[in-house]
C-alpha positions in Angstrom: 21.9 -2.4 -10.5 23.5 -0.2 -13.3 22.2 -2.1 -16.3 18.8 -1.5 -15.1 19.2 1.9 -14.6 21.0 2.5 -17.9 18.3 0.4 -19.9 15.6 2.4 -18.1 17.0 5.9 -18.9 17.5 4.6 -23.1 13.8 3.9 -22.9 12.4 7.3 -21.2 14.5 8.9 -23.8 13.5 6.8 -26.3 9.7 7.7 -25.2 10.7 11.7 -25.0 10.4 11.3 -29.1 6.4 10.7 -28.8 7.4 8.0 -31.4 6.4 5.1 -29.1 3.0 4.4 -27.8 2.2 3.3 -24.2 1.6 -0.2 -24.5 5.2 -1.5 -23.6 5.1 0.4 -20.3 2.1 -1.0 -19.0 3.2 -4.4 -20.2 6.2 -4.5 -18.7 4.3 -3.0 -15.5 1.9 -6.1 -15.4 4.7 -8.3 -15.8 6.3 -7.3 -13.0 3.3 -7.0 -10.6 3.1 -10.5 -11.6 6.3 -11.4 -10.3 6.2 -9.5 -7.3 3.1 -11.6 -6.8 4.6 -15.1 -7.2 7.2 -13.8 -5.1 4.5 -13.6 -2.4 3.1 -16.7 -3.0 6.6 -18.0 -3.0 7.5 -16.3 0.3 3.9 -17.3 1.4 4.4 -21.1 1.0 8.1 -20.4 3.0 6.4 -18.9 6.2 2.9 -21.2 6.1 3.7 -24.3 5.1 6.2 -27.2 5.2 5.6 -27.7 1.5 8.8 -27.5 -0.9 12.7 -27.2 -0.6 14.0 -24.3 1.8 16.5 -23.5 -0.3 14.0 -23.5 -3.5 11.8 -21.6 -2.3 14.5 -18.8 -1.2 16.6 -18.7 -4.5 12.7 -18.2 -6.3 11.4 -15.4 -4.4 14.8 -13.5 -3.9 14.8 -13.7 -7.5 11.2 -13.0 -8.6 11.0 -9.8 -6.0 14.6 -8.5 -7.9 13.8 -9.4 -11.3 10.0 -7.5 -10.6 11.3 -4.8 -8.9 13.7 -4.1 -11.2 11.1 -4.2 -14.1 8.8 -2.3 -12.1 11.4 0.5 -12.0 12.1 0.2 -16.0 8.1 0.6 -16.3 8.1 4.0 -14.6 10.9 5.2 -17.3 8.9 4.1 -19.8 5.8 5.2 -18.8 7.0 8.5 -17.4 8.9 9.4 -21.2 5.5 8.6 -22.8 3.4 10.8 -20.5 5.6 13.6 -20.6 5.6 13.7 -24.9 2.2 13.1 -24.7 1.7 16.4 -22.5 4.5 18.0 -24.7 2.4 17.7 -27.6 -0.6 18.7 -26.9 -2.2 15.2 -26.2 -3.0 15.3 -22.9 -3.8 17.4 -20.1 -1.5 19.1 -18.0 -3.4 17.0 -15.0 -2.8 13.7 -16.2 0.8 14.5 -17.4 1.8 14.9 -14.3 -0.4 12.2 -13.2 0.8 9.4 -15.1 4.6 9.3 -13.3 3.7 11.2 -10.3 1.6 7.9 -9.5 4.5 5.5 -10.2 7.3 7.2 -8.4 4.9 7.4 -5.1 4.7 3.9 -5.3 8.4 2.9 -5.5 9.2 5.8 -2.9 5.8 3.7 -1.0 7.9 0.5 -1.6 10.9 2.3 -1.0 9.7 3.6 2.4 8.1 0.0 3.0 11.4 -1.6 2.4 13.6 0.3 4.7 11.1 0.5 8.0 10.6 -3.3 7.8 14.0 -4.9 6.1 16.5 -2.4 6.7 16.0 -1.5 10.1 15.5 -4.9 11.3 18.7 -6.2 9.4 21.0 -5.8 13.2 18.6 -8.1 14.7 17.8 -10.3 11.8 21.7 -10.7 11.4 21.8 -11.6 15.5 19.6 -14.2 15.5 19.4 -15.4 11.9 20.5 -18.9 12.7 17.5 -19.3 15.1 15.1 -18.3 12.6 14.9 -21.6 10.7 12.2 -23.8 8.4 12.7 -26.9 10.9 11.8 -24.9 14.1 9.2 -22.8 12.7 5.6 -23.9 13.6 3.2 -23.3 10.1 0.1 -23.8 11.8 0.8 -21.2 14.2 1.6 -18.6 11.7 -1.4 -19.3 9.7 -3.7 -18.9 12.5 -1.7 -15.9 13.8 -2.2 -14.3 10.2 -6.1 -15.1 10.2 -6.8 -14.3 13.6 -4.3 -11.3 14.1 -3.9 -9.6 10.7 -7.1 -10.2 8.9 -9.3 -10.3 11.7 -7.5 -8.0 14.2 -9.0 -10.5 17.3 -6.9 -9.3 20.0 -7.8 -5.0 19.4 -11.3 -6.9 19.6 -11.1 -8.0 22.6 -9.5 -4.8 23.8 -11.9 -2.9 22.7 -15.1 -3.3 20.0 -15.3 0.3 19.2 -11.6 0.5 18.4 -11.8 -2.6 16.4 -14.4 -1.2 14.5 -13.2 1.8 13.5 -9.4 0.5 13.1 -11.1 -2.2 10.6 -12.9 0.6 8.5 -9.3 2.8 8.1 -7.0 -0.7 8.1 -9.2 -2.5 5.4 -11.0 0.6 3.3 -7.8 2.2 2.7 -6.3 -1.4 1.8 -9.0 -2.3 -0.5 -9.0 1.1 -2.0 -5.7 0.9 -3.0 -5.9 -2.7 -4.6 -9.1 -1.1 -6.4 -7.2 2.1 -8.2 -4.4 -0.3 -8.9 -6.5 -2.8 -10.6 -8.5 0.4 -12.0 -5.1 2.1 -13.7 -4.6 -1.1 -15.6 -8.2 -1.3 -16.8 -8.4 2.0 -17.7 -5.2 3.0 -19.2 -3.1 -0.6 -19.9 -6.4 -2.0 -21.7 -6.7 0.7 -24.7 -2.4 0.8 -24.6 -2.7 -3.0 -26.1 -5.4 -1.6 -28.5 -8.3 -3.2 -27.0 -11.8 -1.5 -26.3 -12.0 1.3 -23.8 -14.6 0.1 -21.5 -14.0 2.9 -19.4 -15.4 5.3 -21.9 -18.3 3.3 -22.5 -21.3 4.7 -20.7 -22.8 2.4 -18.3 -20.3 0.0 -19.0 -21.1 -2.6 -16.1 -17.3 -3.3 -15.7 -17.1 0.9 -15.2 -20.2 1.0 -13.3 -18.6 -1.7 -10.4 -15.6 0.2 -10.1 -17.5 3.4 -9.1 -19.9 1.4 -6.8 -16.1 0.0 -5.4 -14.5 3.2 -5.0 -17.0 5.1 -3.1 -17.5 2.3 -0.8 -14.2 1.3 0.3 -13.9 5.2 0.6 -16.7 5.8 2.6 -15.5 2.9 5.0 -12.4 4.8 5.2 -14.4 8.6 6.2 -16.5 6.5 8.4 -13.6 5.3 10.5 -12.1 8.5 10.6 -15.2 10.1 11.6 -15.3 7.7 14.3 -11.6 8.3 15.3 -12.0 11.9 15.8 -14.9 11.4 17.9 -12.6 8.9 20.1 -9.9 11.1 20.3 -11.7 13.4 22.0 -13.6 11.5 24.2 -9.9 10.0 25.3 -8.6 13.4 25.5 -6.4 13.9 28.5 -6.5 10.0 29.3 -3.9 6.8 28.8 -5.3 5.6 25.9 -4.6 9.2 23.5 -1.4 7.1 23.1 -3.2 5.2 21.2 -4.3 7.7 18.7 -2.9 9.1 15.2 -4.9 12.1 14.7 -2.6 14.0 12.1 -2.9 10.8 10.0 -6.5 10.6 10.7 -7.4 14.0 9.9 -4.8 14.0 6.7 -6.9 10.6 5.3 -9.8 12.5 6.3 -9.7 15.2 4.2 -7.8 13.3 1.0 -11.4 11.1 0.7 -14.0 13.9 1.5 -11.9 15.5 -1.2 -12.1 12.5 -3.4 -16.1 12.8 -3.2 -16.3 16.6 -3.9 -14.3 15.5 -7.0 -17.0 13.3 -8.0 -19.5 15.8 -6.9 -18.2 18.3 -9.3 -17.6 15.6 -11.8 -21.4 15.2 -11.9 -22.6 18.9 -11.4 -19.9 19.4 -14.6 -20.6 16.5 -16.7 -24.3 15.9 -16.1 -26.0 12.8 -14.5 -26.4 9.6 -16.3 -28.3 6.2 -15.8 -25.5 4.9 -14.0 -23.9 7.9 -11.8 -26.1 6.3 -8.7 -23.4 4.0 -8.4 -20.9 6.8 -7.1 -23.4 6.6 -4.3 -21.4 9.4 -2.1 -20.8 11.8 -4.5 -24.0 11.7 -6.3 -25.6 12.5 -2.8 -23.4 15.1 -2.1 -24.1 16.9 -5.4 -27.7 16.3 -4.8 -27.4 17.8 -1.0 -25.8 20.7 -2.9 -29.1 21.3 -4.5 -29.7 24.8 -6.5 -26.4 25.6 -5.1 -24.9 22.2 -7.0 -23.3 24.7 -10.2 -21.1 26.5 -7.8 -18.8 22.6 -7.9 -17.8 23.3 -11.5 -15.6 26.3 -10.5 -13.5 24.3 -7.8 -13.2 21.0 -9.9 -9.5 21.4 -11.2 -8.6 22.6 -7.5 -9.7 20.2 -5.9 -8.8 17.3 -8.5 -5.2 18.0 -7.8 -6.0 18.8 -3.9 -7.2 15.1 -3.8 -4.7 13.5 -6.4 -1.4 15.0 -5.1 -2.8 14.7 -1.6 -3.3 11.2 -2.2 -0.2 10.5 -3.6 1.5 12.4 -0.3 -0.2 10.7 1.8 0.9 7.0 0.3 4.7 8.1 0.6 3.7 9.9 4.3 2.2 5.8 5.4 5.6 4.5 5.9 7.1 7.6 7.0 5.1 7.9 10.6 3.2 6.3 12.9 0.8 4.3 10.3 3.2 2.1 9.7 2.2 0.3 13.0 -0.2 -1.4 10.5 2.7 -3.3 9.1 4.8 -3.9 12.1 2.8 -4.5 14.3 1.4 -7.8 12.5 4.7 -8.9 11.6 5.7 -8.4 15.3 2.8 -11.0 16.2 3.5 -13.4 13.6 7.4 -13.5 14.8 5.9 -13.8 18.5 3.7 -16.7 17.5 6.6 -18.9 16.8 7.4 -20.4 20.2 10.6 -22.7 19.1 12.4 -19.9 17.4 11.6 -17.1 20.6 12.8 -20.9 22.6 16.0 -21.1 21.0 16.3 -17.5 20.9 15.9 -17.0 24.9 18.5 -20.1 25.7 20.8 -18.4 23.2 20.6 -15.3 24.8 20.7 -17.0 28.1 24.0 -18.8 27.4 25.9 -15.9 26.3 24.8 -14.0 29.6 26.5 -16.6 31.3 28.9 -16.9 29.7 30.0 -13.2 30.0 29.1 -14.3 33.9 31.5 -17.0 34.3 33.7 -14.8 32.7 33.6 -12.1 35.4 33.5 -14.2 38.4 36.9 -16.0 36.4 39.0 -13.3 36.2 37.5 -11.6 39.5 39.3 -15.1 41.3 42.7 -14.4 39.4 43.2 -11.2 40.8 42.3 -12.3 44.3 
């Protein structure tokens, strides 16, 4: 854990000369997304398949999620030392200065945050009944189906109820494939020219630009939509059993991070002007257009509400594993856990055997002093 640490704190220094362009940080940040990812496909082929040695399997994912984590942490020195000479020197914007590692740190506190709810906290239990948790009694097929049916599809809130499906499905999956978007975006727009290739993203009605505007106000509207609809179930359940099922600080905080996220773009297009392709921002291109006559009043509050929706954004991913959102997460691990009958089966007689044995116990010593 020190050598890490030390070699990321000679590069951020290293960076703080403005010597050193931003192409190693980015590299070293796709590398180890790519590790973290065969780590999942690693962990992945554990949980849902019999395929492949136990042990194998364990020694390559404990080893890809360290060795990616550990670069992913090295990546925000780096990057963070670039961005911060960069806005030193006159280069960039104060905006995207404080951007560029702002972003980063909120996703290892996200992971962080993540990491502590699911792993730490469970570590008592997981330590308890480890030796019942086993490759030979776990049961694949289960867990596969359980994953489609529960986490993907979310089948048993459907048949709850279809309303809260619905809107749960617009928050759960927008805000999911929102964030895979930006994160897939932030490579593509800044790692792309850092290796000193072509800036797509500066090319006007570039179609590569184009579908990630189309995919960003989208996945964003599913999320408003959801909230929309959440707010207008809260207070129909007002005063009723099933408010316990409702999140409405988290609601109304997502809620106003994506409106704000379209007035950006609203502003972005009453500022910068419309071009052939600024249809594809579907929600802020209506919005400006709603805004009519009135539509030159959005340059003023641009830079306001950039950072409103940038550093509300970024609070908002560290505030998901902080509060009740994180239901999101447990709960579909808790059904994938419940779905393995043999391990809850070996579990219960365990359990069972040691409460009689504290029994026998009892009624043992209770004879000896008669």
């Amino acid at each position: 854990m020190f050598l890490p640490l030390v070699v990321g704190i000679a590069i951020f220094t290293l960076k703080l000369s403005g010597q050193f362009g931003a192409g190693s940080g980015y590299g070293l940040l796709l590398v180890s997304v790519c590790l973290i990812a065969a780590g999942a496909v690693a962990t992945a082929l554990l949980i849902f398949t019999s395929k492949f040695s136990t042990e194998s399997l364990t020694g390559a994912l404990r080893w890809l999620f360290w060795a990616g984590g550990w670069l992913y942490v090295i990546s925000v020195f780096d990057l963070s030392g670039y961005f911060i000479a960069e806005g030193l020197a006159g280069n960039i914007e104060l905006r995207w200065m404080l951007f560029g590692p702002l972003a980063l740190a909120t996703l290892a506190l996200f992971d962080i945050g993540m990491y502590h709810i699911l792993v730490q906290k469970n570590r008592p239990s997981w330590n308890r009944y480890r030796q019942h948790i086993t490759r030979e009694r776990s049961e694949p097929e289960l867990a596969r189906k359980t994953f489609v049916m529960d986490v993907i599809l979310h089948t048993s809130l459907l048949s709850v109820s279809g309303f809260r499906w619905f809107r749960h499905t617009l928050i759960y999956w927008g805000f999911a494939l929102l964030f895979g978007v930006e994160i897939i975006a932030v490579f593509v727009r800044e790692g792309i020219p850092a290796f000193g290739l072509t800036d797509i993203w500066e090319i006007p009605g570039h179609p590569v630009r184009l579908a990630f505007d189309f995919a960003f106000d989208f996945f964003g509207f599913m999320v408003l939509a959801g909230c929309v609809l959440s707010l207008i179930w809260r207070v129909k359940a007002g005063g009723t059993q099933e408010q316990k099922f409702a999140d409405t600080p988290s609601v109304v905080f997502l809620f106003f991070v994506i409106l704000s996220g379209f007035v950006v773009e609203a502003a972005r297009f009453a500022t910068d002007g419309i071009s052939d392709g600024s249809g594809y921002s579907f929600v802020g291109f209506a919005l400006m257009t709603m805004m009519g006559d009135n539509a030159p009043l959005l340059v003023g509050v641009y830079t306001p509400i950039w950072y409103f929706h940038v550093f509300g954004s970024l609070a908002f991913i560290i505030y998901v594993p902080a509060f009740r959102m994180i239901h999101s997460c447990a709960t579909p691990i808790g059904r994938m856990i419940t779905s393995q009958k043999r391990i809850l089966s070996s579990k219960r007689m365990h359990s069972i055997g040691g409460l009689a044995m504290r029994t026998g116990t009892k009624l043992k010593s209770e004879v000896e002093m008669d």
